[in-house]
N, C-alpha and C positions, 0 to 999 in steps of 0.2 A: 838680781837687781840690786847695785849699790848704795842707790838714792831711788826716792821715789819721784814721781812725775815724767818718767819717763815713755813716753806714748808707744816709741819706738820697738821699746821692751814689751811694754805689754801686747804689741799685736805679735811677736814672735815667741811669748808664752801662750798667749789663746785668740792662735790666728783664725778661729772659725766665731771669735765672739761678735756679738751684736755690737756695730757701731750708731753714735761717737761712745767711745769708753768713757762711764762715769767715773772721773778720776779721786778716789780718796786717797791716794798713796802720798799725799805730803800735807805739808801744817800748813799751809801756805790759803790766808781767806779766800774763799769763795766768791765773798763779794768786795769788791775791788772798790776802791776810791774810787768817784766819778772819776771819767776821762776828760780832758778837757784841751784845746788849740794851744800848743806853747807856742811863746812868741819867734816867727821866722827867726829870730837872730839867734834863739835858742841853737839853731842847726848853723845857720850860713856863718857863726861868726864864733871862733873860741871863747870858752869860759872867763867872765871878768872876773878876775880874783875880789872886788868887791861883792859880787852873790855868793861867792863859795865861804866867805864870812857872815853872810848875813845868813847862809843856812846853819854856820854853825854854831851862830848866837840861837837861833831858836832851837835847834837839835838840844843846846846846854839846857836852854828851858825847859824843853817838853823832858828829855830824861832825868832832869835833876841833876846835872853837872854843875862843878861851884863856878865854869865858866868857858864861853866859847874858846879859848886858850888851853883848853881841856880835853878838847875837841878833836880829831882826826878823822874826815871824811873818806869814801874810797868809793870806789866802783862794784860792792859789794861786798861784807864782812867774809865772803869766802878766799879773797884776795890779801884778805886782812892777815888771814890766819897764820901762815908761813913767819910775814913780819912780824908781827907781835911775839912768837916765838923765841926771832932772835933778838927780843931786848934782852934776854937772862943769855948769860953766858952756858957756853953748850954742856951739859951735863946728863943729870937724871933729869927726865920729863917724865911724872904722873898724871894718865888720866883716870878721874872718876867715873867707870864704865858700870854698867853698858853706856855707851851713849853717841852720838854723833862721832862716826868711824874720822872725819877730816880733820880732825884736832893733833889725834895720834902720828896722820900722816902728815902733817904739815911739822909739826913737832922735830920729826927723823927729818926733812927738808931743812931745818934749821941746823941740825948737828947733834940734837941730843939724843939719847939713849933714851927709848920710851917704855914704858909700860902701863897696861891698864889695871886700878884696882881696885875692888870695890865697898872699899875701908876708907869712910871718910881721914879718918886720923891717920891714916897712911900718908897722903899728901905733908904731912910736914915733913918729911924725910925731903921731897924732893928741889933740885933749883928751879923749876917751873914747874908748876900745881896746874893743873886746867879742869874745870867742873862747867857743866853747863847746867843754868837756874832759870825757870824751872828744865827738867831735866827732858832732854828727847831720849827714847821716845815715851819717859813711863812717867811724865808729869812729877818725880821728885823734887821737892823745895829742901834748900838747905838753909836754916836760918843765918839771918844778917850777923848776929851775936859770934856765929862759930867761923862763918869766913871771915869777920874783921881779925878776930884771933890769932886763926892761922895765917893770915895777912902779913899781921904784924910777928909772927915766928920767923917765917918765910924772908920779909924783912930785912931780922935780925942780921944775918946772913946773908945776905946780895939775893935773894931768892924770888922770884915773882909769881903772884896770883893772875889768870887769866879768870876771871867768870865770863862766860858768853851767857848773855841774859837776850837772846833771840825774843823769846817768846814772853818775856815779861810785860809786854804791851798788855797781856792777858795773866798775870800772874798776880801774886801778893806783892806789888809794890814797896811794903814797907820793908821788906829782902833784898831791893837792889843795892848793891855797892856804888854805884852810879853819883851821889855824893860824896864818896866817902875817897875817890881816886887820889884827890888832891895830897893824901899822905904819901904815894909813894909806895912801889912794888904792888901797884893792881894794875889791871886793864881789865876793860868792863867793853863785851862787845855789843853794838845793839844792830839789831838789823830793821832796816824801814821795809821790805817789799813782802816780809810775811804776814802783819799784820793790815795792811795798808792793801794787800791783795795784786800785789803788782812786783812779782819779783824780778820778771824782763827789765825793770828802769836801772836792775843792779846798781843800789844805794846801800851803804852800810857806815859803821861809826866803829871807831874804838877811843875809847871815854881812859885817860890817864892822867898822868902831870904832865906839866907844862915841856919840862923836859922831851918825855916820851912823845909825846905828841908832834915837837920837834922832830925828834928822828924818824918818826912817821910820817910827816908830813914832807923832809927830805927826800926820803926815797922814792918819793911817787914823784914828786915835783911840781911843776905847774900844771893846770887843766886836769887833776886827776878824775874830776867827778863831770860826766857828760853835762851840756846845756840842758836837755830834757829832765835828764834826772835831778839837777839843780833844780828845776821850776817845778818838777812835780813835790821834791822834800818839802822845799819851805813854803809852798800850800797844805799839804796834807800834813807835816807837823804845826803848821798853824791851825790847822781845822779841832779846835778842840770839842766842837761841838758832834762834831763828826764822829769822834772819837770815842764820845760816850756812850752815845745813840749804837756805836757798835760792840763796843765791849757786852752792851745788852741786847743785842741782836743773839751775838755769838753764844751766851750764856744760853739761851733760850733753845736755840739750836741745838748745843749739847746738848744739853737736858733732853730736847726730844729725842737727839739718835741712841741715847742712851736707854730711854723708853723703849724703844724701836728692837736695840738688840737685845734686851733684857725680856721681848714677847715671846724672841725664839731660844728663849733657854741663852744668851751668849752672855756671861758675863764683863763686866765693865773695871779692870781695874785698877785706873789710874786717868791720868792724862790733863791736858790743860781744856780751854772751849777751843782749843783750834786742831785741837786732834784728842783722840781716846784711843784707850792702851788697852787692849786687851791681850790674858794670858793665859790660857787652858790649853788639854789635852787635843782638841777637835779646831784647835787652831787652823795646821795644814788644810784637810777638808774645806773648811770655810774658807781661807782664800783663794783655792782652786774652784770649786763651786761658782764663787761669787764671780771670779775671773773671767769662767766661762759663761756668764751674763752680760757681760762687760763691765763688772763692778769691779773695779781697781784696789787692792787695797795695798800697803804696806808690811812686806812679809821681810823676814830677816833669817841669813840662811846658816849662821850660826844659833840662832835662838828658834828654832821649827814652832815653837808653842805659843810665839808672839807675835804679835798684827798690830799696825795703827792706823787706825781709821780717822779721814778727814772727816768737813762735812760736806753735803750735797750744796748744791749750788741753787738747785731750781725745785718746783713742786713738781715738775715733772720726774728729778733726778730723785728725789723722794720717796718715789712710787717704785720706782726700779729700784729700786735698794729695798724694801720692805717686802715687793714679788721675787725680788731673787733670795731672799733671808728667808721668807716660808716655803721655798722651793729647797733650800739647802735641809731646814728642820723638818719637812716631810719626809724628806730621804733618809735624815739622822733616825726617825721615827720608827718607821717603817723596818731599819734594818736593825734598830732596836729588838722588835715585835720578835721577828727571821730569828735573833741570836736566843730568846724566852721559847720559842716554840723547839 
């Protein structure tokens, strides 16, 4: 499985599992923005370019952009990826791995020569840097102090910084680059449908200069961001109350599945509130186990020792998750006992 959320895949790894599949295989919230009636014209009539400004006057506000002019809307930051790429001229492209496999690939789509390293200070060597903050899937923060730095190396030399800060809706804020664009050689990506819980409205951002943002804005050209997903941003980036109330929802909820794996022996060790990283030896076991529950988790098939776990959605989907966790550590137990005797 390359990505996680894929239903599809998972009935054809554990086609005898209990359905619906509790799905934690991606970072993507649980609880979704209210849903709400966009207006008919939203559908029957093309995007007025006066709302797709007016989402990217608030987008500027709510990320801390020094201005809607800053601004690059899309039909999802995964669309983003390839183009941002090719603002730096094709050369070396470094990414900071482990981490989101679509950076690298979108990278080679651009022209450049990629690799992954896992040496922050490696990145000044190259003409595009890409790091993602905080990090998928192991929750790494890289402070604001060391990317404006290599920013400004990178810079020196025609070179450009990508940070994709997906997940910073939930992270240390005081780390985004997201201010800091307006210097020239960043892009700062943000994504609206993972925190916001709605990643079908496919909405995304890339936060640059004015420049860049131009040529982004080019190549899409007019109507790039659907009517729907226009009305659904600039409510839910204006929902600031909304925002908070979940950021402490979320927190809450880690902390319990965190509880939860820690009853049965599973170590916790990393991640953001919208997903947890776990890394040990009994990795495998527990994602096949839980699988064949219906309990979805995020496995990676270069890394066997590593899993990311979303959160549950429901108290229902909390039960199942905690009776498939002492059904996997009785089994751990048990043939514990078998191996001592």
């Amino acid at each position: 499985m390359d990505h996680g959320g894929s239903l599809g895949r998972a009935s054809a790894l554990f086609p005898h599992a209990p359905r619906p599949f509790v799905d934690l295989s991606t970072g993507i919230n649980p609880h979704s923005y209210p849903l709400f009636d966009v207006p008919a014209t939203a559908l029957s009539r093309l995007p007025e370019a006066e709302r797709l400004r007016e989402l990217a006057e608030i987008a500027a506000g709510t990320y801390g952009a020094p201005s809607a002019a800053h601004i690059a809307a899309a039909p999802g930051t995964q669309i983003l990826l390839p183009r941002v790429a090719s603002l730096a001229r094709p050369g070396k492209a470094l990414v900071l791995g482990p981490t989101y496999a679509e950076h690298a690939r979108a990278a080679a789509i651009a022209g450049h020569a990629v690799a992954e390293v896992d040496d922050f200070d490696a990145l000044a060597d190259a003409d595009l840097a890409v790091l993602v903050n905080p990090n998928n899937p192991d929750g790494r923060v890289i402070e604001r102090d060391r990317l404006l730095n290599l920013a400004a190396r990178l810079r020196a030399r025609g070179g450009l910084l990508v940070v994709d800060e997906a997940f910073m809706d939930v992270g240390p804020i005081e780390h985004s680059l997201a201010g800091d664009v307006g210097e020239g050689g960043i892009v700062v990506l943000r994504s609206f449908g993972k925190f916001f819980g709605l990643a079908g409205v496919r909405l995304g951002f890339a936060l640059a200069d004015q420049l860049m943002v131009e040529r982004l804005d080019a190549q899409f050209g007019p109507w790039a961001v659907a009517g729907p997903a226009l009305e659904y941003g600039i409510r839910g980036l204006s929902d600031t109350e909304w925002q908070a109330a979940m950021r402490r929802r979320l927190a809450e909820d880690a902390g319990r599945l965190d509880a939860l794996f820690s009853k049965f022996g599973v170590p916790v060790a990393g991640g953001t509130t919208l997903f947890r990283y776990l890394s040990f030896p009994e990795a495998p076991t527990l994602f096949s186990a839980l699988g064949a529950h219906g309990i979805l988790l995020r496995h990676f098939a270069d890394r066997p020792q590593v899993l990311r776990a979303g959160l549950p959605a429901s108290e229902a989907e909390w039960q199942r998750v905690e009776s498939a966790l002492a059904a996997w550590a009785s089994r751990r137990d048990d043939a514990a006992k078998e191996i001592v005797r």
